[in-house]
N, C-alpha and C positions, 0 to 999 in steps of 0.2 A: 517421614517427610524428606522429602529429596532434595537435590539444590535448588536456586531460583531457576535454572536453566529447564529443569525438570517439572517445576512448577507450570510453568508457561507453555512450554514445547516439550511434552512425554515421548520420551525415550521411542515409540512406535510411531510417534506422526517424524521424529527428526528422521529414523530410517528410512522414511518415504520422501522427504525433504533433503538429505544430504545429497543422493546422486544428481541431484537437480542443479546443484551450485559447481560451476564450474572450479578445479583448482587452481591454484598459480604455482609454477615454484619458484622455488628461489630467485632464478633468474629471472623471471620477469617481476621479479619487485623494482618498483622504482628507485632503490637506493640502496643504501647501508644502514637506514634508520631507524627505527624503533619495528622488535619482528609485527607482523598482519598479527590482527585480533585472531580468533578464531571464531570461523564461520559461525558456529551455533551458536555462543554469546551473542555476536554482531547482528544475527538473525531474530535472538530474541528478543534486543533493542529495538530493533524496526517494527517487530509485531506489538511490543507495549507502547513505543509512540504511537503507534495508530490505531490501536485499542484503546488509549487512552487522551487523544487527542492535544497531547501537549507541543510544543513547541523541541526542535531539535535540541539547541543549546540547554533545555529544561532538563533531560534524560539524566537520571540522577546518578552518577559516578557509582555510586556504591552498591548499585544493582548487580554489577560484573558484568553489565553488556559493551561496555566501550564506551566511548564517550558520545554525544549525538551529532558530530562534526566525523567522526570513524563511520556511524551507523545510517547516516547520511550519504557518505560519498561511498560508502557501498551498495547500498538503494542503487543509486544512480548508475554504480558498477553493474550491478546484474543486470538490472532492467535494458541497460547496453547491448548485453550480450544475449537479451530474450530469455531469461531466465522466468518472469514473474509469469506472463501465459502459462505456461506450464504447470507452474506452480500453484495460480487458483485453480487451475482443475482439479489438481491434488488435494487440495484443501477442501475444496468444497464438497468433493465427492468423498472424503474422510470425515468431513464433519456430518454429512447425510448419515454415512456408514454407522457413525456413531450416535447418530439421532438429534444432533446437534445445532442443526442449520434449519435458522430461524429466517425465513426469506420476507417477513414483515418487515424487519428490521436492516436489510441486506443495504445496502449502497452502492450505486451505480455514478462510476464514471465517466467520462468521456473518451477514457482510451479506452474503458473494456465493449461501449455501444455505439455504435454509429450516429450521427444527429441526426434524426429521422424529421426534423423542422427546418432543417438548410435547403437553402436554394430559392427557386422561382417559387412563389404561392400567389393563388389566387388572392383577388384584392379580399380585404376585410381580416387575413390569416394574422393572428399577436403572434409577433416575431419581435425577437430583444432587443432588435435595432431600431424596432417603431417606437422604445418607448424610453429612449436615452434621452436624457434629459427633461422627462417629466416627472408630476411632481408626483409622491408616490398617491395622493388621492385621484389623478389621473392614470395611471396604472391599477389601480383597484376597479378601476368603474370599467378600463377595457379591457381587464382578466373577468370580468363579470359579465361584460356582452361576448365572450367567445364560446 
């Protein structure tokens, strides 16, 4: 059994996942402060919070991925620099590779699809603005005439 890092992200998906993350060195650290986590910890944090759906400040210390305030503000770091694109394709195309990818189960966001219900519609289209402020037996009965 390997470490928790090894656990979560095997040593062959991190190889396809390291050149992905951009480095810093030294000098662009912000300070003199405590050194950067390391990328693959801080990576495997971010993947157990949302394989897991917990709460940042929940991410448990003792796991070794950094804290969820580190693993958080580097989320926010890559995805800056366009790093996550990239990166579900890698993912996803690894987890096919490996037989993995369960696309019943998949989740779709808003940055990875276009809203295909925005804009002008014809009269009678349920749109999320028609139904703000009713009461939700009113939203049942007009998800049921669409």
């Amino acid at each position: 059994m390997g470490t928790m890092f090894e656990d979560l992200i095997d040593d062959d998906f991190w190889a396809l996942v390291e050149p992905l993350i951009p480095t810093r060195s030294v000098s662009e650290r912000r300070g003199a402060g405590r050194p950067r986590a390391p990328d693959r910890a801080v990576f495997c944090g971010i993947v157990f919070v949302l394989r897991s759906g917990i709460s940042w400040p929940l991410l448990p210390k003792n796991l070794g991925y950094g804290t969820g305030q580190i693993c958080c503000r580097r989320l926010v770091e890559w995805q800056e620099e366009g790093v996550w694109p990239s990166l579900q394709r890698v993912l996803v195309d690894e987890l096919q590779r490996r037989g993995n990818a369960d696309v019943a189960n998949a989740i779709v966001d808003s940055l990875s699809v276009r809203a295909v219900l925005s804009g002008n519609k014809s009269p009678g289209t349920l749109r999320a603005g028609n139904l703000a402020g009713k009461t939700s037996a009113d939203r049942k009965r007009a998800a049921l005439r669409v």
